[in-house]
C-alpha positions, 0 to 999 in steps of 0.5 A, spaced: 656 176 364 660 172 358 656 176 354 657 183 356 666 180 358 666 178 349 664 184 347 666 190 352 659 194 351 660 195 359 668 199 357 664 204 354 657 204 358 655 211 361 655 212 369 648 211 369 648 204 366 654 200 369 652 203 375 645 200 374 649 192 372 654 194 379 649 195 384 646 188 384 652 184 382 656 188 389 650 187 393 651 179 392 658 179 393 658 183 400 658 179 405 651 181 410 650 180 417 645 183 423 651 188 425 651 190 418 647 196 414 642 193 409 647 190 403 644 193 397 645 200 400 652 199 402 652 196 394 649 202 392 655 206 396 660 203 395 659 203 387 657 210 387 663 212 390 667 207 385 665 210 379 666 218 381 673 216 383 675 213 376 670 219 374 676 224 376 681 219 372 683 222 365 681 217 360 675 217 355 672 210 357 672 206 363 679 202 362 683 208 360 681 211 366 683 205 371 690 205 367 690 212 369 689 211 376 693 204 377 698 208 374 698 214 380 700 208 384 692 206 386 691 212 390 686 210 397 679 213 396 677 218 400 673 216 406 666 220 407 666 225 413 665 220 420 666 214 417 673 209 418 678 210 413 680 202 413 673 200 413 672 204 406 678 201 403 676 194 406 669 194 403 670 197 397 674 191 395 668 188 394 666 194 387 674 193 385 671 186 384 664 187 382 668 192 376 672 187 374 667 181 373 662 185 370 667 186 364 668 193 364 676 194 366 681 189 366 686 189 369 693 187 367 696 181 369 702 185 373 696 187 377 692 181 378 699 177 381 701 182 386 694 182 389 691 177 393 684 177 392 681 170 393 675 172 393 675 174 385 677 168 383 671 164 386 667 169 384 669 170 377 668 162 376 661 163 379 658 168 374 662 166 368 661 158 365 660 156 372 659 149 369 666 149 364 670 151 372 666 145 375 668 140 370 676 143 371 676 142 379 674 135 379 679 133 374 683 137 378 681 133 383 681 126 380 688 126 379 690 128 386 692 135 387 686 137 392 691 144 392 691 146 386 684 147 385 683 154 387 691 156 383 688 153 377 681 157 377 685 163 379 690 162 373 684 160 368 680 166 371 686 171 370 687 169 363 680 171 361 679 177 365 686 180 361 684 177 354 676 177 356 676 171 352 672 164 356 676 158 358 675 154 351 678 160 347 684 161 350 690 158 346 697 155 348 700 162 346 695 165 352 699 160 357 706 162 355 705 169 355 703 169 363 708 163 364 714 168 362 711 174 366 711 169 372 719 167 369 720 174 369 718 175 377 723 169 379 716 164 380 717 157 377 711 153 380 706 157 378 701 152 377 700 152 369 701 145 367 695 143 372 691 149 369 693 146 362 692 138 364 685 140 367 682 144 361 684 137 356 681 132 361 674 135 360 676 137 352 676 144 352 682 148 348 681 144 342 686 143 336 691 145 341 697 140 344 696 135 348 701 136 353 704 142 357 710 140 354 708 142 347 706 148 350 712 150 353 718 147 348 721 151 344 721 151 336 726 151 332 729 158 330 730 159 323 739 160 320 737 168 320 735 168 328 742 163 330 746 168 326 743 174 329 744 171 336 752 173 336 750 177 331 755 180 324 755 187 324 756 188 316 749 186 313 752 184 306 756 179 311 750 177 315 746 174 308 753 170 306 753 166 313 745 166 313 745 162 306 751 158 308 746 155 313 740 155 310 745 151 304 748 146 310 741 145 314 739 141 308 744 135 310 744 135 318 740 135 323 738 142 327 743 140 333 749 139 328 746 146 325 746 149 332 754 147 333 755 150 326 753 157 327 756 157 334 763 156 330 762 160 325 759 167 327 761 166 335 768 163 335 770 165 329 768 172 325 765 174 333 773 174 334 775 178 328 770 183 328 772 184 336 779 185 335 777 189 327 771 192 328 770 196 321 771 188 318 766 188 311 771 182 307 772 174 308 779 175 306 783 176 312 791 178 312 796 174 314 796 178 320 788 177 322 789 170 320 794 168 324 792 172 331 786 168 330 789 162 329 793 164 336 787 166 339 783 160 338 787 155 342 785 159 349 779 160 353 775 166 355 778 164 363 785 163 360 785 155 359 787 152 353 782 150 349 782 142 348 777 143 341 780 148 337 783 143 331 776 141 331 773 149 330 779 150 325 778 145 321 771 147 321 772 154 319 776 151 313 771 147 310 767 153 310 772 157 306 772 151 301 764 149 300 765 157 298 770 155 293 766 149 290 760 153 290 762 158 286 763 154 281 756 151 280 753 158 282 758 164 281 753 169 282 750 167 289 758 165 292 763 167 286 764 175 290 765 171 297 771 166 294 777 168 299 784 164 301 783 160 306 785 162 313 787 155 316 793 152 311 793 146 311 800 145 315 796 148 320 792 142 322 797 137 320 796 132 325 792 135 330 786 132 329 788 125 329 792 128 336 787 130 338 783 125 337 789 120 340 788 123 346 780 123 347 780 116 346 787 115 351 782 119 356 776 115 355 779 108 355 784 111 362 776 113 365 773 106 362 778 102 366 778 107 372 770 105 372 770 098 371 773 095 377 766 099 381 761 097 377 760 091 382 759 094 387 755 100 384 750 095 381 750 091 388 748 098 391 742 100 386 740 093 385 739 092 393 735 100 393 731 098 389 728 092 393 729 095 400 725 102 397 719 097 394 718 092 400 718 099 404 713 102 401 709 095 400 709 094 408 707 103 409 701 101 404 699 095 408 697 100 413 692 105 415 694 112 414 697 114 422 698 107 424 706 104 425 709 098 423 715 095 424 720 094 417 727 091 419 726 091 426 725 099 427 718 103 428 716 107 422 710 111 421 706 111 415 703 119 416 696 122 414 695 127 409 695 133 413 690 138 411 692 145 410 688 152 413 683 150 408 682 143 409 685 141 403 690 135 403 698 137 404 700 132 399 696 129 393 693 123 395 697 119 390 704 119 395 705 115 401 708 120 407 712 115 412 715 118 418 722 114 420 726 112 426 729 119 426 723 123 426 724 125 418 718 124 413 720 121 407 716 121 401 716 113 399 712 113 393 718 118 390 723 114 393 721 108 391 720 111 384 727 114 384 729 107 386 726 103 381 728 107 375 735 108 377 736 101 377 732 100 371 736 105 366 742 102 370 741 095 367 738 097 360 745 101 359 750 096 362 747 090 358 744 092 352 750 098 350 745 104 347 745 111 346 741 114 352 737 117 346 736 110 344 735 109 351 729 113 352 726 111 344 725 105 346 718 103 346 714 097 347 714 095 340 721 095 340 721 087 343 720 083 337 720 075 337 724 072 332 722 065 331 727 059 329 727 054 326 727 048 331 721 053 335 725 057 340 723 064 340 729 069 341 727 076 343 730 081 340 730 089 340 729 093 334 733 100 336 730 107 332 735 111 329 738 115 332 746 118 331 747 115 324 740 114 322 740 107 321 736 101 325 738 095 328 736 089 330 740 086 337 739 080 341 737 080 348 740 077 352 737 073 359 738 079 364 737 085 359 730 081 357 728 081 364 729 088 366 725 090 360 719 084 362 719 089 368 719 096 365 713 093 362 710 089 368 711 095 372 707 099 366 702 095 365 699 093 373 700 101 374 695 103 368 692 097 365 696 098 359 703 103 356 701 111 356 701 113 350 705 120 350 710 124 345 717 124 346 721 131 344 726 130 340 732 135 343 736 135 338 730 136 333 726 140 338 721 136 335 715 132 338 715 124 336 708 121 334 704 118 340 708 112 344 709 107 349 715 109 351 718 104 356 722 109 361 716 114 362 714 117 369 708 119 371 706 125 378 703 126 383 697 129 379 696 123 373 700 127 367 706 123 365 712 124 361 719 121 357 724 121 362 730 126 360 736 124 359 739 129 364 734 125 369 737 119 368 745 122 368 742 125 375 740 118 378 747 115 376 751 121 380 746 119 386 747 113 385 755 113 385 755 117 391 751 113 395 756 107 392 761 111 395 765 110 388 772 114 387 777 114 384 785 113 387 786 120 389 779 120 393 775 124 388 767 121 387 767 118 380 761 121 376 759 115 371 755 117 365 750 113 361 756 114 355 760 111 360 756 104 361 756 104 351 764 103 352 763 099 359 759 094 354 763 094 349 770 093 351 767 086 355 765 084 348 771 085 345 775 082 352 771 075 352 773 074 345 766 077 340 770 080 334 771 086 333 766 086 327 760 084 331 761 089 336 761 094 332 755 092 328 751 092 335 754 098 338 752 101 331 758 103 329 759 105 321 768 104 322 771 099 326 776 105 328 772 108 332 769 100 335 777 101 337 776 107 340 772 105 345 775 098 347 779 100 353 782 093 354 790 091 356 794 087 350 793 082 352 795 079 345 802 082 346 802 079 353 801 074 351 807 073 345 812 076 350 812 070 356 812 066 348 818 070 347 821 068 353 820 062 353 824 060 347 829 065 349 830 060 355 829 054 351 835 056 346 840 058 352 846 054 355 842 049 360 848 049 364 845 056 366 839 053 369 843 047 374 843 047 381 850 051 384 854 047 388 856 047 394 862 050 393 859 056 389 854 056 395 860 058 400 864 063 394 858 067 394 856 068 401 864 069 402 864 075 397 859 079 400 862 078 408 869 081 404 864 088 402 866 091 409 871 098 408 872 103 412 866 108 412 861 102 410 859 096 405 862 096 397 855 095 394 858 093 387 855 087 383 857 080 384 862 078 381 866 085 380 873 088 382 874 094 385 875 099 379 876 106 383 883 104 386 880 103 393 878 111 393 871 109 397 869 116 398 868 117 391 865 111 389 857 111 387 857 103 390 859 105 397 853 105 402 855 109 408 853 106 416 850 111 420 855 111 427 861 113 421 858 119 421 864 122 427 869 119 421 867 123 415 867 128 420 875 127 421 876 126 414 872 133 412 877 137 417 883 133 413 880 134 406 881 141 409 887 142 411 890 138 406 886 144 400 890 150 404 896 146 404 896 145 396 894 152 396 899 155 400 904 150 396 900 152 389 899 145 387 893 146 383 892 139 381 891 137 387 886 142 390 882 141 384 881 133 386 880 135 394 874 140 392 871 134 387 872 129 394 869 134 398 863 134 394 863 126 395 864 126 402 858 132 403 853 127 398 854 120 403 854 124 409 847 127 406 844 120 404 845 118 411 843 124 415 838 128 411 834 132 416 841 133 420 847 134 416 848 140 412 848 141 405 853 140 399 852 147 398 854 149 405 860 145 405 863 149 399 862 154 402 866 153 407 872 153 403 877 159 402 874 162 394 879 160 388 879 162 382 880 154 379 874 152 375 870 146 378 871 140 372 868 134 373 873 128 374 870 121 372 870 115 377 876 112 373 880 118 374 
């Protein structure tokens, strides 16, 4: 059969000949029985009658004439006079397959998945490399995935029915595109990291990468296709912006490359052409410039953008590099040379605004988080040990056997096995059932548990990147050796944001937590998995490793923990803490979080700004100071000084003990404070500068139970406003209406909720056309 599937002589084959191949083969996949006709004369029927439906199918090989006949919508065969309909269909099922093993159709993969066929598969595995399928299920089942078994063979047979390729032909190209028809039908757990995983176990697909990883990352794309995601629509211009970052892509790394482009193409000549769409020049008018520049500042949903200083100057450095290289090579850039859009009064002092205020954030959020990182640690640390000891009593136990874990019943479960006695999970896991009912996964739990607490204290106590977090390796602890003996660990940091490595010292706690990433490492797989690490801001793999935060699954395959990962454990990790901030928001730290954390300890335990900056990996000691969000106490410090000489130089007759007269003096002069509407507030040792005109005064503190006397004095106030009306004393109404006004204030300090407002008081009072002119307290 491998033979006749590699070189497709079946697709061409007169009826006479694949009739002849398809008998047999159908007599041996149909299932016998007493009750059933003879099997080879119900092959020989059912393969007749297959043959002369496709015969009816327009097409000049038997391929053409089953696209033809999928393409009518896979019409039903028309049953033969007294027999069942449903049976034919039933059991020519049984030729579909005998065709397709046999080589003579492929059906497509479309076909292959919205079909459910068990019995190909297992069939196709029989007659095609029986002994490469048999080696694929027991690596399968070697790592524990007893379920996966009969998805595999069903991926791997699919590939080689459509490709009409064996198994150690197929290649990583073969893997992704069925992986993007299964992401384009919405399905994601589709089995082919097994499939893969399985086929390098028992060393098929040679040559091709070691790691499903490998297979699925996606590589680099050239300066061409990032201009072409937001695309230029002139092609003169679409060349200049392609060369300009081919020239840029050999002084930065493909993430910095990526952000260039999104700033160039998308937020900055993506928004000219939308508003200028017949645009073919890089020199804009006074009018596109400034419109853009405008633009700029706010967000598609109508937000102020907090960035734009940065994409402004980009943009500006873009319009001076054309300058300068004009000068080296005019006839590359010369025609492209155009004033700058972004005059430098533009961007005078947003860029350090903006910086100030990022760094104000950061250091408000770093003394926000601060005070929580106890508890937060407390929390991880007591998860990580209730997790372990769980799991430790569940593995003491036999499967469906109970057992007591803080003076509540648990139940470790057993693998239940599904309708075809495959277990429900892979044998690696430890299934518990607890006091509630809920089954809990142990062996997850305590692997989340773990490597929380661990990423935790490696970034606490060592201040990383989480790049360099995750770049760490068993060969990154180093022993240095002193003079007098001691040997010091230390931990050597890849390069990684400013390409340069480091050498830090590691303290007693961190050098714990390493010890048992290592021990951890080292009981479970006898020594560090070697695995490859993509880089994401190279989208590159790393040559093979022992990175120290690796994870392992559930069917042996292991894998670097991403940095999304380990940002997802700390936000559980908060939440269960219960950690939020004074308004009762969840505070959601971040592994950047716990680098300024580090740092700002240092520099508050006195360790010089210098140093911190050597162990941070910072090139300026500006950006160390970014990141210390400590309060200064240097400066609290030089004022109590301050005070402290001012009260030395000061009269000392200022500090003595008062008599017992002055005692008597002061206690005499506020009883003498009570006036008619209340008590007079004024500061001690102060005379009544008003002339006693209390309802005015800002010092007068009115009682509650005088409320019935300015009630009294309101309706006099009145009476005396229409006597200076009718006699036209102007100057006296223009004084009883600003005393009306200050008695509508007291009583409305005294009875908020019950006593009408300024306003309605005023309105009480007959209209006059006398301005209303402010009169001072003096007056």
């Amino acid at each position: 059969m491998a033979e006749a599937l590699a070189d497709g002589t079946l697709v061409t084959a007169s009826r006479e000949v694949l009739s002849a191949v398809l008998e047999p083969l159908a007599a041996a996949l149909l299932p016998a029985g007493p009750k059933l006709a003879a099997t080879d004369v119900r092959a020989s029927r059912l393969v007749r009658r297959l043959l002369d439906w496709l015969k009816e199918q327009p097409g000049d090989d038997w391929q053409q004439r089953w696209e033809s006949w999928i393409g009518q919508g896979e019409q039903d065969w028309r049953p033969s006079p007294g027999s069942s309909g449903q049976g034919v269909k039933w059991e020519t099922s049984y030729a579909i397959d005998a065709l397709i093993i046999a080589g003579a159709v492929s059906p497509s993969y479309e076909w292959m998945i919205s079909k459910t066929r068990m019995r190909l598969w297992k069939d196709w595995a029989t007659h095609h490399e029986p002994e490469n399928y048999a080696q694929i299920v027991d690596a399968v089942e070697r790592r524990g995935g007893f379920r996966a078994t009969t998805r595999v063979v069903t991926l791997l047979a699919m590939m080689s029915i459509w490709l009409r390729k064996t198994v150690p032909d197929l290649t990583a190209q073969d893997f992704r595109d069925l992986r993007e028809i299964y992401h384009a039908r919405g399905i994601r757990h589709h089995g082919l990291p097994k499939a893969w995983t399985a086929c390098k176990d028992v060393g098929l697909l040679p040559g091709e990468p070691a790691s499903y990883a490998e297979v699925t990352h996606v590589d680099k794309i050239t300066p061409a296709q990032l201009v072409d995601r937001h695309g230029v629509r002139d092609p003169r211009l679409r060349r200049v912006f392609i060369a300009y970052l081919t020239e840029m892509s050999v002084s930065c790394d493909y993430s910095t490359l990526n952000q260039l482009e999104a700033i160039l193409v998308k937020n900055f000549w993506g928004n000219i052409q939308q508003h200028y769409p017949d645009i073919d020049t890089l020199h804009l008018t006074a009018e596109q410039a400034t419109g853009w520049r405008t633009r700029i500042k706010t967000l598609d949903n109508g937000k102020p953008r907090k960035d734009w200083a940065q994409i402004m100057d980009r943009v500006r450095t873009f319009y001076n590099d054309l300058a300068a290289w004009a000068m080296e090579d005019p006839g590359m850039w010369a025609e492209w040379v155009a004033p700058n859009p972004i005059p430098r009064s533009a961007l005078k002092g947003a860029r350090s605004t903006n910086t100030r205020r990022q760094q104000n954030d950061f250091k408000q959020r770093t003394r926000t988080l601060a005070p929580w990182i106890p508890q937060l640690v407390a929390s991880v640390t007591a998860d990580k040990v209730r997790m372990a000891e769980l799991l430790a009593a569940a593995e003491a136990v036999d499967p469906g056997t109970t057992f007591r874990f803080e003076d509540q019943q648990w139940l470790r479960r057993d693998h239940l096995l599904s309708a075809r006695g495959t277990p429900s999970y892979t044998l690696t896991t430890t299934l518990v059932v607890d006091p509630a009912g809920d089954v809990l996964n142990l062996s997850h739990l305590e692997h989340k548990a773990y490597w929380t607490w661990a990423a935790l204290e490696v970034l606490r106590h060592a201040g990383l990147r989480i790049e360099e977090v995750l770049e760490l390796t068993h060969l990154s602890v180093r022993p240095l050796r002193k003079q007098e003996g001691q040997i010091v660990p230390l931990l050597q940091v890849a390069p990684s944001k400013t390409d340069e490595e480091r050498i830090l010292p590691m303290s007693p706690a961190l050098a714990k937590v390493i010890s048992d990433i290592i021990t951890r490492h080292q009981t479970r797989h006898g020594q560090i998995p070697l695995l490859r690490r993509l880089d994401r801001s190279e989208r590159e793999f790393s040559h093979p490793l022992p990175f120290l935060f690796q994870h392992h699954f559930g069917t042996g395959s292991g894998s670097v923990f991403s940095d999304t990962t380990i940002r997802k454990y700390l936000a559980a990790a908060a939440a269960r803490a219960g950690l939020r901030d004074s308004d009762g928001t969840l505070l959601r730290p971040t592994p950047h979080d716990f680098r300024r954390l580090y740092l700002t300890e240092l520099v508050a335990n006195k360790l010089p700004i210098h140093i911190a900056a050597q162990l941070a990996g910072h090139r300026s000691l500006n950006t160390t100071q970014g990141y210390v969000a400590i309060y200064p106490q240097d400066v609290f410090d030089h004022y109590d000084e301050f005070l402290e000489r001012r009260r030395a130089v000061r009269p000392s007759d200022e500090y003595r003990e008062p008599t017992a007269e002055e005692i008597q003096v002061f206690a005499d002069h506020f009883g003498r404070r009570q006036v008619e509407l209340g008590d007079c507030v004024r500061p001690y040792g102060s005379g009544c500068k008003h002339e006693h005109a209390c309802i005015r005064c800002d010092f007068l503190a009115v009682h509650p139970d005088a409320r019935q006397r300015l009630d009294t004095i309101e309706v006099d106030l009145q009476q005396r406003i229409e006597t200076a009306k009718e006699q036209n004393w102007l100057a006296d109404v223009e004084q009883l209406r600003v005393t009306m006004r200050r008695l509508g204030e007291k009583r409305t300090q005294i009875a908020p909720a019950e006593t009408p407002g300024l306003d309605e008081s005023m309105s009480a009072l007959p209209a006059w056309d006398v301005p209303d002119v402010a009169v001072s307290m003096e007056s």
